[in-house]
Backbone as a chain_set.jsonl record, in Angstrom:
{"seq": "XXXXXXXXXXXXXXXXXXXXXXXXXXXXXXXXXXXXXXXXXXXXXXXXXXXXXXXXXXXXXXXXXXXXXXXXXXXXXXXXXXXXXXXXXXXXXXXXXXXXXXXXXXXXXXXXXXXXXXXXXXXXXXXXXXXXXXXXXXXXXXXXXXXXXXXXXXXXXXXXXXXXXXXXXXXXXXXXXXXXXXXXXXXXXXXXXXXXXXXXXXXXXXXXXX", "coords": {"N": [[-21.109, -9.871, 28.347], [-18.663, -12.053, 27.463], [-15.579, -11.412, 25.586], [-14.448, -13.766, 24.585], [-16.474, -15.189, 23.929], [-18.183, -13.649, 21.77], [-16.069, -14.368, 19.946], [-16.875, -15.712, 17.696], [-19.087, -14.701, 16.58], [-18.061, -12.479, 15.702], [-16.103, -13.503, 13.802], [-17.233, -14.381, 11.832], [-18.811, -11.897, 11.065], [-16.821, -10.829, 9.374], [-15.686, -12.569, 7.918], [-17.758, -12.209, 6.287], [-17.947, -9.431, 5.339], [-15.225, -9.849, 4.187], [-16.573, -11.435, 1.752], [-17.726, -9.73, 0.643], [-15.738, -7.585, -0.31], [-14.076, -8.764, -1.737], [-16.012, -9.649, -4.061], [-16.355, -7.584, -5.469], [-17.189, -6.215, -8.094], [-17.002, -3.625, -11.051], [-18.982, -3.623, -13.181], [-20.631, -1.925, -14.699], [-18.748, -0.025, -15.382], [-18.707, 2.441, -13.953], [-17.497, 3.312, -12.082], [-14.719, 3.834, -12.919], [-12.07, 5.473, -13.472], [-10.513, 6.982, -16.362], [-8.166, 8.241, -17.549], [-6.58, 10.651, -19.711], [-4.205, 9.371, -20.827], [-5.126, 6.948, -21.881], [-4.891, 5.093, -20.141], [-6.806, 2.921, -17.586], [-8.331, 3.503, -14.667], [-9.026, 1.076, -12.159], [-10.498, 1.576, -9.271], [-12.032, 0.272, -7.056], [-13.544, -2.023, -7.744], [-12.865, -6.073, -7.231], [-10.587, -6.797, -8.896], [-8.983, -4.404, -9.507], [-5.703, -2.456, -9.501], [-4.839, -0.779, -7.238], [-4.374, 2.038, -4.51], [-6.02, 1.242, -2.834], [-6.902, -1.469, -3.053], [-4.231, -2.205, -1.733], [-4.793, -1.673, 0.885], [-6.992, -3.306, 1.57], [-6.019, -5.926, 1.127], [-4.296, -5.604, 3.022], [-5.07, -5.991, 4.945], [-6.437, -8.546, 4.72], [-3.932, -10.15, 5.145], [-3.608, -9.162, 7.563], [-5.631, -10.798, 9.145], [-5.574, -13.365, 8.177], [-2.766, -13.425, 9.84], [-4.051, -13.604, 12.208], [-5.191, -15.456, 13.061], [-5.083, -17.518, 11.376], [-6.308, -18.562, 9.02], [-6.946, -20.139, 5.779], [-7.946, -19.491, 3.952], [-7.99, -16.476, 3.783], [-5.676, -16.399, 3.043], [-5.501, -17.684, 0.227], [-6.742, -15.813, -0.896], [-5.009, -13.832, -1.093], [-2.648, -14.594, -1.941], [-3.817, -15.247, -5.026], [-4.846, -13.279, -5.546], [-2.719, -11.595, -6.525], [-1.031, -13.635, -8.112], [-3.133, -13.413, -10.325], [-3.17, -10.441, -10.747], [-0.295, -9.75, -11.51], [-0.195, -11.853, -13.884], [-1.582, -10.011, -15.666], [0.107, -7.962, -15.727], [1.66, -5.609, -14.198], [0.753, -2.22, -13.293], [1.74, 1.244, -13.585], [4.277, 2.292, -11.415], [3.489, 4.289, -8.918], [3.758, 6.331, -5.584], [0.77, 5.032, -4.884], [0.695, 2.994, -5.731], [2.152, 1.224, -5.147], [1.621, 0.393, -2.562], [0.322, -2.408, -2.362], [2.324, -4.318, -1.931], [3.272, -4.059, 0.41], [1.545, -6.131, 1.803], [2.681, -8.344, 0.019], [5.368, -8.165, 0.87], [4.928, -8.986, 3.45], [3.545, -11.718, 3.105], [5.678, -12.812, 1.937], [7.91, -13.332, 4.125], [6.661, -15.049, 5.528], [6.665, -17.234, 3.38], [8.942, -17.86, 1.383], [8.571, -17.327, -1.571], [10.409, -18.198, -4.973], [9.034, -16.483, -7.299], [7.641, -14.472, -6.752], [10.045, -12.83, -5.756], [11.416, -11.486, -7.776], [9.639, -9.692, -8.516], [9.418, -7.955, -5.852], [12.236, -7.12, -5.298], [12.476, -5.218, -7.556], [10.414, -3.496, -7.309], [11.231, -1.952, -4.706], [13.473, -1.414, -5.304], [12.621, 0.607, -6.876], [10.979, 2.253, -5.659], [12.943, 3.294, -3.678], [15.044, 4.215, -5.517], [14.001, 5.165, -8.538], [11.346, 6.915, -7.722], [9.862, 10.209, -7.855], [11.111, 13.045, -6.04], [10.834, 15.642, -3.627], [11.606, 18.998, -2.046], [14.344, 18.448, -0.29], [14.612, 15.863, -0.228], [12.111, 14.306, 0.394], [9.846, 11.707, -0.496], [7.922, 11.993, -3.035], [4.19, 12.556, -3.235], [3.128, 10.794, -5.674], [0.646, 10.223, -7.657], [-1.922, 8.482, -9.886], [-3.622, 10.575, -10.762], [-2.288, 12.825, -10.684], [0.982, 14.797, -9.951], [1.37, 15.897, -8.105], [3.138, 18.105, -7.321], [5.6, 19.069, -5.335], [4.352, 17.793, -2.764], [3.931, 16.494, -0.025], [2.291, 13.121, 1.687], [0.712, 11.601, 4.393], [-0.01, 9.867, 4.058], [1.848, 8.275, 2.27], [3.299, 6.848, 3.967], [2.612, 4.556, 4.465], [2.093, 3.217, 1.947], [4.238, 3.009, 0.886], [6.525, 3.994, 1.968], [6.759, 1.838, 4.397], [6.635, -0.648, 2.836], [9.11, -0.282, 1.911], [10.7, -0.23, 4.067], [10.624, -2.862, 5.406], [11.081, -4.427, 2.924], [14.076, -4.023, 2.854], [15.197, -4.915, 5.303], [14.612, -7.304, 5.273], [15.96, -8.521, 2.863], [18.451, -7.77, 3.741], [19.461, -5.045, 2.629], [20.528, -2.83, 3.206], [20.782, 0.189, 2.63], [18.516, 0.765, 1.762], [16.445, 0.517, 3.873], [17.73, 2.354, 5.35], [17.085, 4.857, 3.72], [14.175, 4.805, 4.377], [14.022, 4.86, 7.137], [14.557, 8.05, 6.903], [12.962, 8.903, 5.685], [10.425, 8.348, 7.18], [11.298, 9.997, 9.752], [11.227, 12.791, 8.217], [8.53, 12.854, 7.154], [7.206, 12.527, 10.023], [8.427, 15.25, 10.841], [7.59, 17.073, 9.39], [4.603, 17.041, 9.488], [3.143, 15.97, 11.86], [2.016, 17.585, 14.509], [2.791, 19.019, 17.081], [2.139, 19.954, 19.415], [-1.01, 18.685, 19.723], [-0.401, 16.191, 18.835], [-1.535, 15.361, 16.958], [-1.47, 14.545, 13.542], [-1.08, 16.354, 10.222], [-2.475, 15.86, 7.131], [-1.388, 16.886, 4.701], [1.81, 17.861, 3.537], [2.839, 21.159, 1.809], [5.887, 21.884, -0.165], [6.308, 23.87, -2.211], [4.379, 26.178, -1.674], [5.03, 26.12, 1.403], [3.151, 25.281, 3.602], [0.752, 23.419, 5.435], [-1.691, 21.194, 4.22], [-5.185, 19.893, 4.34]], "CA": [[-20.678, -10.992, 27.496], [-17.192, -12.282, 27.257], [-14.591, -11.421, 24.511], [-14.424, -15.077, 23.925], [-17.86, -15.723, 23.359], [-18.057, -13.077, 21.049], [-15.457, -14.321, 19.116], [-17.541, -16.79, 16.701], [-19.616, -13.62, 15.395], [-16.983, -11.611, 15.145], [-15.53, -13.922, 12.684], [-18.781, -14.203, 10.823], [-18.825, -10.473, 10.405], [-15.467, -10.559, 9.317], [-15.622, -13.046, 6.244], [-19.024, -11.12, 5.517], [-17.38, -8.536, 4.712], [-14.475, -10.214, 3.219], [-17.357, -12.07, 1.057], [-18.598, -8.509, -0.005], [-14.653, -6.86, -0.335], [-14.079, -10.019, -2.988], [-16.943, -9.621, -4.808], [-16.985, -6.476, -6.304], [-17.161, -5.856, -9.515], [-17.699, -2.581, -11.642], [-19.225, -4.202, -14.804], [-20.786, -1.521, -15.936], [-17.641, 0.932, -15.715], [-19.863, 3.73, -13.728], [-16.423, 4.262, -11.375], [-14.03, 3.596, -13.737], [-11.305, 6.392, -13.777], [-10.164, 6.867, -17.881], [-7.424, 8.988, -17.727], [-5.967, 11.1, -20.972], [-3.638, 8.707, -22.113], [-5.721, 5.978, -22.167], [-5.226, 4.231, -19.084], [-8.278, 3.094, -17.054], [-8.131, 2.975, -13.446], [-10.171, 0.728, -11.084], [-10.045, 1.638, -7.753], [-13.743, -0.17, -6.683], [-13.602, -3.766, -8.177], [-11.568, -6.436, -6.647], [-9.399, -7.126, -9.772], [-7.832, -3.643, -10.28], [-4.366, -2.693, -8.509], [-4.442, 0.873, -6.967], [-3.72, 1.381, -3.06], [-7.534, 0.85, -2.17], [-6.616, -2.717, -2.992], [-3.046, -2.807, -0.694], [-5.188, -1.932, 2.27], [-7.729, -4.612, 1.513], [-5.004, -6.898, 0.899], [-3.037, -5.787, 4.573], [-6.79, -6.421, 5.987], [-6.569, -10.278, 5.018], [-3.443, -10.775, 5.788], [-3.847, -9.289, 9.33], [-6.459, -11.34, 9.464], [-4.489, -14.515, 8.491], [-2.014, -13.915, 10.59], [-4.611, -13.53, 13.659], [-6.723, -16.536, 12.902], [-4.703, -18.626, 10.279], [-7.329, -18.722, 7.817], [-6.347, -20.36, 4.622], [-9.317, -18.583, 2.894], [-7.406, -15.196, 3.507], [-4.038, -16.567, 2.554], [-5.34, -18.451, -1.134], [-7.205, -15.242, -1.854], [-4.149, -13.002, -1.199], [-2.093, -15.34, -3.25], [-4.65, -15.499, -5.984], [-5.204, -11.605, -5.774], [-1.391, -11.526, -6.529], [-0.505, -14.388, -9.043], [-3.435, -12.987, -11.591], [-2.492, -9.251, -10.933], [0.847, -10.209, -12.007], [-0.24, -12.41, -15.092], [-1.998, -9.165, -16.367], [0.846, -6.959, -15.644], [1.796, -4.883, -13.08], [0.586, -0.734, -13.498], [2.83, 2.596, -13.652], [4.773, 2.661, -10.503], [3.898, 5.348, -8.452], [3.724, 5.644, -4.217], [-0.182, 4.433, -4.454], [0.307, 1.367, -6.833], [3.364, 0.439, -4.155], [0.723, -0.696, -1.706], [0.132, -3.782, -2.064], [3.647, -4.881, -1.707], [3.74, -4.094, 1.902], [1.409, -7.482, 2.001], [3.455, -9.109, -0.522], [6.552, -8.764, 1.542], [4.734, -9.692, 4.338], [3.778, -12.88, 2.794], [6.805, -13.583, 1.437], [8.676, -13.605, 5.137], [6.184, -16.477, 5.581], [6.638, -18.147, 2.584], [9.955, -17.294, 0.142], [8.829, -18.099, -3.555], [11.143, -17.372, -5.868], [8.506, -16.07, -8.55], [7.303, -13.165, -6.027], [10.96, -12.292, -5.644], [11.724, -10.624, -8.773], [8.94, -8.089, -8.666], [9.939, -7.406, -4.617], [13.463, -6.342, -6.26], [12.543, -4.547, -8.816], [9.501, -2.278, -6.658], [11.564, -1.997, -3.936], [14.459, -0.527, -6.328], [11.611, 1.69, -7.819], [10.827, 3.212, -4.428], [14.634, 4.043, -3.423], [15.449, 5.166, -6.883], [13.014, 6.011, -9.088], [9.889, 7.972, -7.204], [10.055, 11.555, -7.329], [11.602, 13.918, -4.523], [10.427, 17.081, -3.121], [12.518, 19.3, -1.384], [15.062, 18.046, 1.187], [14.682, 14.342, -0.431], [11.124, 13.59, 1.159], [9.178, 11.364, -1.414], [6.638, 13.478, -3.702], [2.986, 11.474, -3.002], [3.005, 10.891, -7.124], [-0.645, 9.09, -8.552], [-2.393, 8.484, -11.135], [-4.311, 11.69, -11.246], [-1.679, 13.765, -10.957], [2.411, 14.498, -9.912], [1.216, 16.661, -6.832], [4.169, 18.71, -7.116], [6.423, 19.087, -4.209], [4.031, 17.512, -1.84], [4.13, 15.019, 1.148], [1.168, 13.044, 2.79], [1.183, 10.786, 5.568], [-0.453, 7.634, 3.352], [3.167, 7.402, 1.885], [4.7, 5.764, 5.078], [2.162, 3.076, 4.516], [2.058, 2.836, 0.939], [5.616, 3.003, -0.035], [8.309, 3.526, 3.002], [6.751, 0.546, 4.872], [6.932, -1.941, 2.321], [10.646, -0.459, 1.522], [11.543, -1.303, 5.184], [10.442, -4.681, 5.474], [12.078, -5.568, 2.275], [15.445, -3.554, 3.401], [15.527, -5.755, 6.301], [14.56, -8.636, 4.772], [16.773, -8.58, 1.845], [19.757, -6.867, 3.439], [19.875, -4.081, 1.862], [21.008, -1.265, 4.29], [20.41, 1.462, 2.182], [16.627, 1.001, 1.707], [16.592, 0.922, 5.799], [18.305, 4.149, 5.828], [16.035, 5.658, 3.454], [12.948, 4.577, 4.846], [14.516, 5.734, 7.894], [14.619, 8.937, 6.486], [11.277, 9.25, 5.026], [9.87, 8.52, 8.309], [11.447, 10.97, 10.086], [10.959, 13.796, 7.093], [7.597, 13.204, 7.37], [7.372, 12.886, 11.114], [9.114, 16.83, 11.19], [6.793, 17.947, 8.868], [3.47, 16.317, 8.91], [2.911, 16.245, 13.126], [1.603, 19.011, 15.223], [3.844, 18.863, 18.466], [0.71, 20.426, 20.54], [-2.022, 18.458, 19.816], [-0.196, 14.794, 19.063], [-2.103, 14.69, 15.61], [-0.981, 14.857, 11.87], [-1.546, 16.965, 8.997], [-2.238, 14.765, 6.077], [0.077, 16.795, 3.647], [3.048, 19.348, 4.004], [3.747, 21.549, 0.586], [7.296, 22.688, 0.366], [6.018, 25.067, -2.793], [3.679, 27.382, -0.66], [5.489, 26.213, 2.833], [2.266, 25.162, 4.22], [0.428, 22.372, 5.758], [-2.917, 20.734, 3.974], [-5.821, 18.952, 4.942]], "C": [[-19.17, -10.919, 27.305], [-16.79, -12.002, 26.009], [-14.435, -12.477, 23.869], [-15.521, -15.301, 23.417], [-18.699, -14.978, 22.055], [-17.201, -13.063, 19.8], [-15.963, -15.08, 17.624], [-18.232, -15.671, 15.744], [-19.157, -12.902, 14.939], [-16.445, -12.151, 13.898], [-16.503, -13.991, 11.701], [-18.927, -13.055, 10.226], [-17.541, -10.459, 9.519], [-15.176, -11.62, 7.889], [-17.047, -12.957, 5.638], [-18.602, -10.295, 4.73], [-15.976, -8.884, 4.162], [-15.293, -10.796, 1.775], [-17.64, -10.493, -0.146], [-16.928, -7.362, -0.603], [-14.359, -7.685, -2.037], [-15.006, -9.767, -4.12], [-17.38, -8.392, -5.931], [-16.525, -5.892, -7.6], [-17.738, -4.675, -10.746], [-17.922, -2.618, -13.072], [-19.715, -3.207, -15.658], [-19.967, -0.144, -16.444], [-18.459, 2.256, -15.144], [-18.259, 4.624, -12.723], [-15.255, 4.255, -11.88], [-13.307, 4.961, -13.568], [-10.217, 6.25, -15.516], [-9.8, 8.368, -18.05], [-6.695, 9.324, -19.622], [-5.543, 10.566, -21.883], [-3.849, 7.13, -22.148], [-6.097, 4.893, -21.366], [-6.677, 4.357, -18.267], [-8.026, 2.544, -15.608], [-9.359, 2.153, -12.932], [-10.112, 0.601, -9.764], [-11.138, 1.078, -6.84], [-13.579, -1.937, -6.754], [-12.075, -4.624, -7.664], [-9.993, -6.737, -7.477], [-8.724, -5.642, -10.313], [-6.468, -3.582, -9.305], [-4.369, -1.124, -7.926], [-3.858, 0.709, -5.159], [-4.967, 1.404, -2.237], [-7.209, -0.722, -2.087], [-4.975, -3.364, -1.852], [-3.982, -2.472, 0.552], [-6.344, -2.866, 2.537], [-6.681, -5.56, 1.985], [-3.907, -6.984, 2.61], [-4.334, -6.432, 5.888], [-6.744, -8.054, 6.215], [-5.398, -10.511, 5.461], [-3.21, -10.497, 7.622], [-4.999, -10.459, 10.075], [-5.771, -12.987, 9.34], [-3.772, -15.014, 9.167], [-2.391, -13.877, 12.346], [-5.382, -15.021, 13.837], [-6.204, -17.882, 11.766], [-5.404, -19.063, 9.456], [-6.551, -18.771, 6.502], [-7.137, -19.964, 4.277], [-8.168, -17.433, 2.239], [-6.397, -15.112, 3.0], [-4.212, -16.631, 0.85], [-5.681, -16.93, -1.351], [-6.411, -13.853, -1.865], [-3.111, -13.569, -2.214], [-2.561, -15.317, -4.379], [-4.71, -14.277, -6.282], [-3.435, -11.604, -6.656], [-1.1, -12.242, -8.184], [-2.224, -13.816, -10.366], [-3.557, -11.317, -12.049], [-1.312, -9.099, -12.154], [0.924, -10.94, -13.742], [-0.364, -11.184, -16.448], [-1.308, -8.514, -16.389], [0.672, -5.852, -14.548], [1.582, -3.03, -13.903], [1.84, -0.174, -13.253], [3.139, 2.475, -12.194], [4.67, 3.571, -10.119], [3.792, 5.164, -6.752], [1.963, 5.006, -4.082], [-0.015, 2.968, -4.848], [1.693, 0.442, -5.976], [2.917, -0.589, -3.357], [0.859, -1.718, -1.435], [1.404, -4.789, -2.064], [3.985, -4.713, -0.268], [3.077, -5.438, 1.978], [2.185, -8.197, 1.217], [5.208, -9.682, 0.212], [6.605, -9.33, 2.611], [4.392, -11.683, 4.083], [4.781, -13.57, 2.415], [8.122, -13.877, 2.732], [8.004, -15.222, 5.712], [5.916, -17.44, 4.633], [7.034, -17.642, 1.21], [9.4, -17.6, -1.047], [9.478, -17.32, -4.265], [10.637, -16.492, -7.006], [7.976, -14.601, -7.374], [8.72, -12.088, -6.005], [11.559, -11.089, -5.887], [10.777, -9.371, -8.737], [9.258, -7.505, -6.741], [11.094, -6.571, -4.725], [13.149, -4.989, -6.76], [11.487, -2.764, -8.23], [10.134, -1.639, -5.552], [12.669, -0.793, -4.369], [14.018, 0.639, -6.492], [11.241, 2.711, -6.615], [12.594, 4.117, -4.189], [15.021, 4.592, -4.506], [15.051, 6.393, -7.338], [11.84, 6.83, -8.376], [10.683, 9.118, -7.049], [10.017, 11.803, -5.925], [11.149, 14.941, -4.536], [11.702, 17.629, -2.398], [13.316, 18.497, -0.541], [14.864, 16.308, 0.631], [13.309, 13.491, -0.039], [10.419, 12.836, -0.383], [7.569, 11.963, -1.861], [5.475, 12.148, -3.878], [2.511, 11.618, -4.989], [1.794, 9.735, -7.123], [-1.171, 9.091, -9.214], [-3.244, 9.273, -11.46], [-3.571, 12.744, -11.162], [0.21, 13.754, -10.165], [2.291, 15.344, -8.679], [2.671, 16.946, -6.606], [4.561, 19.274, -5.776], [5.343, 18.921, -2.551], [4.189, 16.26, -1.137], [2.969, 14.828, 1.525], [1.653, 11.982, 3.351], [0.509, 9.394, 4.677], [1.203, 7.425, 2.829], [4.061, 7.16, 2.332], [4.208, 4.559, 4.88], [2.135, 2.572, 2.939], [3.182, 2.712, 0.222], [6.913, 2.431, 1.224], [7.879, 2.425, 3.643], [7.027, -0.723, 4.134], [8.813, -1.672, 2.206], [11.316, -0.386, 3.319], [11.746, -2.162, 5.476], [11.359, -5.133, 4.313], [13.716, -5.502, 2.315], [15.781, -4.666, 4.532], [15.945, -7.04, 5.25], [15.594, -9.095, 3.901], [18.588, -7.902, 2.134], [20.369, -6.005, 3.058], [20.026, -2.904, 2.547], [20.945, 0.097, 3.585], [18.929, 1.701, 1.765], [16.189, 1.448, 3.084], [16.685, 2.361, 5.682], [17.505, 5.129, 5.454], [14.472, 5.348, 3.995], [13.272, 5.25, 5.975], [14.44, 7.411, 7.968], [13.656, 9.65, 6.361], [10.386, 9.301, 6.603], [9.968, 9.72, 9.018], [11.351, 12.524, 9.286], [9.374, 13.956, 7.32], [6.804, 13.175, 8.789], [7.324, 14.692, 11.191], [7.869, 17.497, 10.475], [4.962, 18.404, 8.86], [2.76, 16.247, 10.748], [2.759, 17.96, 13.877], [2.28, 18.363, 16.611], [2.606, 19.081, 19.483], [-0.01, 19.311, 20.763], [-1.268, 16.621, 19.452], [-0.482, 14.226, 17.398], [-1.031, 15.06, 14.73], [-1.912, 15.329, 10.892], [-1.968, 15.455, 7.822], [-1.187, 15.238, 5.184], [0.629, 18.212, 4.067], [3.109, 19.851, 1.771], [4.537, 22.604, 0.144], [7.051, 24.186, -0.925], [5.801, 26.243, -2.008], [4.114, 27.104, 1.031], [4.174, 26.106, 3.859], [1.714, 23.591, 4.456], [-0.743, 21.853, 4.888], [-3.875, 19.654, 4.524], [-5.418, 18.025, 6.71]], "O": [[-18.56, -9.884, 27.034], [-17.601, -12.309, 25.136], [-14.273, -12.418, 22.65], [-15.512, -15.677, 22.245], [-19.623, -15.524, 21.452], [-17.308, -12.265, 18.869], [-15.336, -14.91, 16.578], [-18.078, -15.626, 14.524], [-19.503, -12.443, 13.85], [-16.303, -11.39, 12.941], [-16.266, -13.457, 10.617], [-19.149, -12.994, 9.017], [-17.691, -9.515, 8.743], [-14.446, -11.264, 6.964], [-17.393, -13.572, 4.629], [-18.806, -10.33, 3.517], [-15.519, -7.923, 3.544], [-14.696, -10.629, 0.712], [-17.697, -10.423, -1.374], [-17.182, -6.385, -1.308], [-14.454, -7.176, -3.154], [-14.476, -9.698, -5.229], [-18.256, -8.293, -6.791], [-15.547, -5.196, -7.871], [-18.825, -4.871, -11.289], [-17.356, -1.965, -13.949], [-19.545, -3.21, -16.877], [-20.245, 0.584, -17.397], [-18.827, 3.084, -15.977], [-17.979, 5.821, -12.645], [-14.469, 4.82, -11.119], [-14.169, 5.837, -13.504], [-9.309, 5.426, -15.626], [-10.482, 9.322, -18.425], [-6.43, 8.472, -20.471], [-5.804, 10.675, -23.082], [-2.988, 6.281, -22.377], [-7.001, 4.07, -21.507], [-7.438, 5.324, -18.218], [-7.612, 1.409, -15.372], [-10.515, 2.469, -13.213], [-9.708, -0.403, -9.179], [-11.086, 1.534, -5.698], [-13.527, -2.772, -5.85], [-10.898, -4.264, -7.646], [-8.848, -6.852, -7.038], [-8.047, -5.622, -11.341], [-6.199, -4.473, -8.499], [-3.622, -0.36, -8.536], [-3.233, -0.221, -4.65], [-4.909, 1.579, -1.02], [-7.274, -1.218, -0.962], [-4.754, -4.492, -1.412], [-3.782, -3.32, 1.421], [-6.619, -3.171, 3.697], [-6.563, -5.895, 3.164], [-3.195, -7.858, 3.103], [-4.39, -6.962, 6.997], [-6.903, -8.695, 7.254], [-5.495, -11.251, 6.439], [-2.838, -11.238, 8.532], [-5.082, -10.8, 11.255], [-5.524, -13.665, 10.338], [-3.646, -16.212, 9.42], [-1.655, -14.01, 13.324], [-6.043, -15.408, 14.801], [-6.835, -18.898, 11.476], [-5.101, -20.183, 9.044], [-5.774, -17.907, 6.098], [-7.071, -21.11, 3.834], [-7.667, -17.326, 1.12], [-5.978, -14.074, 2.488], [-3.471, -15.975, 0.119], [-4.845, -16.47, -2.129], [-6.873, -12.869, -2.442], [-2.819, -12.946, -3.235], [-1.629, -15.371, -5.181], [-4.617, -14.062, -7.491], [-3.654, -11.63, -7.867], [-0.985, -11.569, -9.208], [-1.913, -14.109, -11.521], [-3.878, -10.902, -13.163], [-1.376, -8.567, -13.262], [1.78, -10.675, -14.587], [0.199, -11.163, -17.542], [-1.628, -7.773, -17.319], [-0.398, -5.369, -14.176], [2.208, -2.715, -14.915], [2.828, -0.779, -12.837], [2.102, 2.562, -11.537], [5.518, 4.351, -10.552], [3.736, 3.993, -6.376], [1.819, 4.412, -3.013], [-0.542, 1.994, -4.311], [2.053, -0.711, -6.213], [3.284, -1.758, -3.24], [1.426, -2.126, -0.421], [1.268, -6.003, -2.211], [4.994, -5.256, 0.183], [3.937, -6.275, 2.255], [2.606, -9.098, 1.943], [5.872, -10.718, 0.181], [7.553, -9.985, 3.043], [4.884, -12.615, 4.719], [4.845, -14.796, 2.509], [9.136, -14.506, 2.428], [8.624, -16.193, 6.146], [5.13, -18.366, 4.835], [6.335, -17.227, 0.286], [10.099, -18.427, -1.632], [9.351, -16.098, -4.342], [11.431, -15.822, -7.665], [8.361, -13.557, -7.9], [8.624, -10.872, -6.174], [11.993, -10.169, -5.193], [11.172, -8.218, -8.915], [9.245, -6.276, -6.672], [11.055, -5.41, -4.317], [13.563, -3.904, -6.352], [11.669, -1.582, -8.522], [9.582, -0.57, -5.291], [12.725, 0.359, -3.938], [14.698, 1.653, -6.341], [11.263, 3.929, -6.794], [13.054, 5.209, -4.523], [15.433, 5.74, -4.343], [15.243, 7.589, -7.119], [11.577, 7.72, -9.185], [11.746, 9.226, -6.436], [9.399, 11.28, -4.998], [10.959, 15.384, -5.668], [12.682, 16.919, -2.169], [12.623, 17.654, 0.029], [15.104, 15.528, 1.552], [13.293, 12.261, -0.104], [10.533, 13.527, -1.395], [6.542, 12.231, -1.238], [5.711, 11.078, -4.439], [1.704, 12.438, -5.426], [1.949, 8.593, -6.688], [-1.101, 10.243, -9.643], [-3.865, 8.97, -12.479], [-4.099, 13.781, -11.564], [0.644, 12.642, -9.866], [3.39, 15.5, -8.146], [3.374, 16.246, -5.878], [3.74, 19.959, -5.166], [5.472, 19.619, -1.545], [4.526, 15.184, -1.63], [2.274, 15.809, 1.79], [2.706, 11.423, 3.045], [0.688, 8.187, 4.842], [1.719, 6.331, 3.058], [5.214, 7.105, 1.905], [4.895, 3.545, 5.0], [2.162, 1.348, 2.807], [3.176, 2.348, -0.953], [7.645, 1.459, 1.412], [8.796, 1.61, 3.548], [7.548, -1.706, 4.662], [9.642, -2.568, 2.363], [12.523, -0.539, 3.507], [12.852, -2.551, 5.851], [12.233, -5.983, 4.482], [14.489, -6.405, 1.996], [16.861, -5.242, 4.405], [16.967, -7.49, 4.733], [16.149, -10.145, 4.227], [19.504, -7.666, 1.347], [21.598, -5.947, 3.035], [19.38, -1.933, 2.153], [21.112, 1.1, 4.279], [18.398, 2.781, 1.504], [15.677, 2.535, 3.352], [15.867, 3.258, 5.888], [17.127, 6.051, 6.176], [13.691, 6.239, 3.662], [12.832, 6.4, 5.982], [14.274, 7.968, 9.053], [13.454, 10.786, 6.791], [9.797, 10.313, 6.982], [9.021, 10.506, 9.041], [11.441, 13.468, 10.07], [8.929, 15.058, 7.64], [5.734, 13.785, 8.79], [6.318, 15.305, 11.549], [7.239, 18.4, 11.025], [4.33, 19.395, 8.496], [1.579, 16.593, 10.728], [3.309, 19.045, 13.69], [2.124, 17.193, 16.959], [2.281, 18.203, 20.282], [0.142, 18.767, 21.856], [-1.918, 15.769, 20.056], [-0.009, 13.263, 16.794], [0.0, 15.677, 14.997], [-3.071, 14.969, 10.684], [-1.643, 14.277, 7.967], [-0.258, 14.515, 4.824], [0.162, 19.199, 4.635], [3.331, 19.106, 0.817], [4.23, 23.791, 0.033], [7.49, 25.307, -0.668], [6.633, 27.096, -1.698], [3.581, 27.813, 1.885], [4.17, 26.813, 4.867], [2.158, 22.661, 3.781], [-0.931, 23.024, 4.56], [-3.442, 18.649, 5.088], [-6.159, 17.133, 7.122]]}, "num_chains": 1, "name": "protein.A"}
């Protein structure tokens, strides 16, 4: 069977499981994370913000931008504009996430009300996020400050969105550091032999993890 002819169910599967990604809701708080000082994470249901939700969110718009589906577009927009109403969470590299789709949407369609928080997270990456040794960014989340470690999710959850919006925005010193970060965790985080990657380097004990 052809690739083409296959393509009709493919899409069927494919806003199935967008149908079922959308939908979920943890009403009766069973996965709920209710941290110390009061905050309550939801990393399960489609309305919380963690970085389970930026790789949902890079899912539709890959999918958007394969297939042009206004479905995937309103309900990345919509995911977005009542995020935003409720307030945006503690900045750390997981809750960055979903700004790698945001800046991707916003190369296809400037609004000035997305802008300001692109700025401002973008800032928050190059600035503010804790460093580990040698400048690499410390994988900081909401269960803990994982002291002086690196993993490989925070090229996709942080330095990617702060390249795209370095470009985008002109800002040659976000570039550079993303730049940076890449290669930092490149050196550290790759096995030269075998082709693969560690998931984390930690400069404390000078060892690799997981």
């Amino acid at each position: 069977m052809s690739q083409k002819s296959n393509r009709p169910e493919l899409l069927q599967r494919i806003e199935t499981l967008i149908d079922n990604l959308t939908a979920i809701h943890d009403n009766s708080g069973q996965y709920l994370q209710r941290l110390a000082d009061g905050r309550v994470i939801d990393t399960k249901g489609w309305e919380g913000w963690e970085w389970t939700h930026g790789i949902g969110l890079f899912g539709l718009f890959r999918y958007q931008q394969l297939t042009g589906s206004p479905r995937a577009r309103q309900l990345i927009d919509d995911w977005f504009s009542a995020r935003f109403a409720e307030g945006t969470p503690e900045k750390n590299i997981n809750t960055a996430c979903p700004f790698l789709t945001l800046a991707l949407r916003y190369q296809q369609e400037p609004r000035s009300d997305w802008r300001a928080y692109l700025d401002r997270w973008g800032e928050a990456i190059y600035r503010q996020m804790p460093r580990t040794d040698e400048g690499c960014l410390q994988h900081v989340t909401y269960e803990s400050a994982h002291q002086q470690q690196i993993w490989d999710d925070t090229l996709m959850m942080a330095v990617l969105p702060l390249a795209i919006l370095g470009k985008m925005f002109d800002k040659r010193r976000w570039v550079e550091e993303a730049i940076y970060q890449f290669l930092q965790h490149l050196h550290y985080l790759s096995d030269r032999q075998s082709g693969l990657w560690y998931h984390g380097w930690h400069f404390a004990g000078r060892h690799h993890f997981a």
